[in-house]
C-alpha positions as CSV (number, residue, x, y, z in Angstrom):
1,X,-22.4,24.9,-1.6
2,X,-19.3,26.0,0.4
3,X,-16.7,27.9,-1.8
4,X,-13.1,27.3,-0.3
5,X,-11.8,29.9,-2.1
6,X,-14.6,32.8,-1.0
7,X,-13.9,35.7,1.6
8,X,-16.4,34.9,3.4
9,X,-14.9,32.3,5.9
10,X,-16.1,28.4,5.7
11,X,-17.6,28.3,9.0
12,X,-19.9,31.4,8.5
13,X,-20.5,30.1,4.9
14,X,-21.4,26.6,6.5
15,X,-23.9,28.5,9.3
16,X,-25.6,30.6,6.5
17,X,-26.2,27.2,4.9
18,X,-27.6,25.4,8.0
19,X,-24.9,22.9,8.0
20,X,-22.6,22.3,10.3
21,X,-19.3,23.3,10.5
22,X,-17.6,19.3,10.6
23,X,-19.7,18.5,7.8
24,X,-18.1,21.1,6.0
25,X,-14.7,20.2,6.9
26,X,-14.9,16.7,5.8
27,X,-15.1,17.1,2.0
28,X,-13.3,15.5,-0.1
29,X,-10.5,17.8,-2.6
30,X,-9.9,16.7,-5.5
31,X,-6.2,16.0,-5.8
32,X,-3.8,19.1,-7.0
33,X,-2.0,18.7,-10.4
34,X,1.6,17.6,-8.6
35,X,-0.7,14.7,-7.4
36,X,-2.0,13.8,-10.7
37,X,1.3,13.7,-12.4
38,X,2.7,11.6,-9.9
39,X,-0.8,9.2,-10.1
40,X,-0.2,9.0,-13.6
41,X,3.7,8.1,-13.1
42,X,2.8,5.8,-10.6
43,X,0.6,4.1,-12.6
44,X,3.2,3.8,-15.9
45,X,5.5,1.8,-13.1
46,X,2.7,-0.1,-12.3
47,X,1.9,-1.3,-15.3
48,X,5.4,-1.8,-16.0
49,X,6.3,-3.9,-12.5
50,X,3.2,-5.1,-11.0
51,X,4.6,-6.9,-7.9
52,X,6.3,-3.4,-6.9
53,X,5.2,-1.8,-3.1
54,X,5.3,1.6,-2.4
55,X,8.7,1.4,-1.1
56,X,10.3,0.4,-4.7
57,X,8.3,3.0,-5.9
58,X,8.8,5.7,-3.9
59,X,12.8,4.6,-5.3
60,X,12.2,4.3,-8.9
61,X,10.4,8.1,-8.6
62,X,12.9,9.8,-6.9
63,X,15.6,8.1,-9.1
64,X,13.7,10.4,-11.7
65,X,14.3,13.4,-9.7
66,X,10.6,13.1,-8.3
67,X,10.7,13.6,-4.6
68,X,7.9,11.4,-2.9
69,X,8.0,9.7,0.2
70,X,6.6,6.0,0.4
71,X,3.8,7.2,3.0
72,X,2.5,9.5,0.2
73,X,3.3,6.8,-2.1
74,X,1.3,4.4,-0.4
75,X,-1.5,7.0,-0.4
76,X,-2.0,7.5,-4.1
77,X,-1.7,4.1,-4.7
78,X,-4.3,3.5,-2.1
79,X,-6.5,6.3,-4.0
80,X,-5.6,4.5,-7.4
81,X,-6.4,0.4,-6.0
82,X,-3.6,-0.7,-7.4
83,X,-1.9,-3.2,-4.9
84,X,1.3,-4.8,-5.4
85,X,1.1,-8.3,-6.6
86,X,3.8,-9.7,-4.1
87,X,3.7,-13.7,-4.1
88,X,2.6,-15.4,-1.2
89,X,5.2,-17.5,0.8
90,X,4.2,-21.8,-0.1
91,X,6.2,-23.1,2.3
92,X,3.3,-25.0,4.0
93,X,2.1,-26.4,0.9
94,X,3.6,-30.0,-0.3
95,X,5.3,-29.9,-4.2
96,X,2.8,-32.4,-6.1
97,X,6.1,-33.9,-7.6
98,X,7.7,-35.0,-4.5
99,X,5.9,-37.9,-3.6
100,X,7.7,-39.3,-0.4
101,X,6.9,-37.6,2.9
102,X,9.6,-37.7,5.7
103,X,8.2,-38.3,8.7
104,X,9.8,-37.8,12.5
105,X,13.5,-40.1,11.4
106,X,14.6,-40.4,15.0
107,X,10.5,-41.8,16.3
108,X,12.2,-45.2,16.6
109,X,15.9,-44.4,18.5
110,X,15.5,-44.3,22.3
111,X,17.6,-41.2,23.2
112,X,19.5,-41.6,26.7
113,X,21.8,-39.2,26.6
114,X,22.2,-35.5,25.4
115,X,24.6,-35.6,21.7
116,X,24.3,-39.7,20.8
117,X,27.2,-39.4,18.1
């Protein structure tokens, strides 16, 4: 067990323990209070607005005098799963109510010159 806070320094801690000094490096933190406060706000707007980003709110929280970036935003929101619900463009799918299709209109006119008006 490597103690971050110990005198002893990590690497010498991780050498004493047969490990290796990268494998000490890469554990995880847990996240510091400011990070769980903000988690917990994030997930109040959440609930609130799914189909916000990180962008809106990273806005919404510093309109609340909480200063976090949208990167960091992104993060905890990343930690959390919580995606934004944005809808998906339909543009390439057809309206079951309109039932006529148009087609090419000017298939049929021979065009000879450049602006037939």
């Amino acid at each position: 067990m490597i103690l971050r806070d110990h005198t002893t320094p990590a690497s010498q801690q991780a050498r004493l323990s047969g490990r290796s000094r990268s494998a000490v490096d890469g554990l995880p933190r847990p996240p510091s209070a400011d990070d769980r406060a903000l988690m917990r706000r994030i997930d109040q707007i959440h609930l609130e607005h799914p189909f916000m980003g990180s962008c809106q709110i990273a806005r919404v929280l510093c309109r609340q005098s909480l200063d976090v970036g949208r990167l960091h935003g992104r993060t905890l929101m990343r930690k959390m799963g919580l995606p934004a619900q944005a809808s998906q463009s339909g543009t390439s799918q057809r309206h079951p109510g309109h039932k006529m299709i148009f087609s090419d209109l000017l298939r049929m006119l021979a065009i000879a010159r450049s602006n037939p008006v």
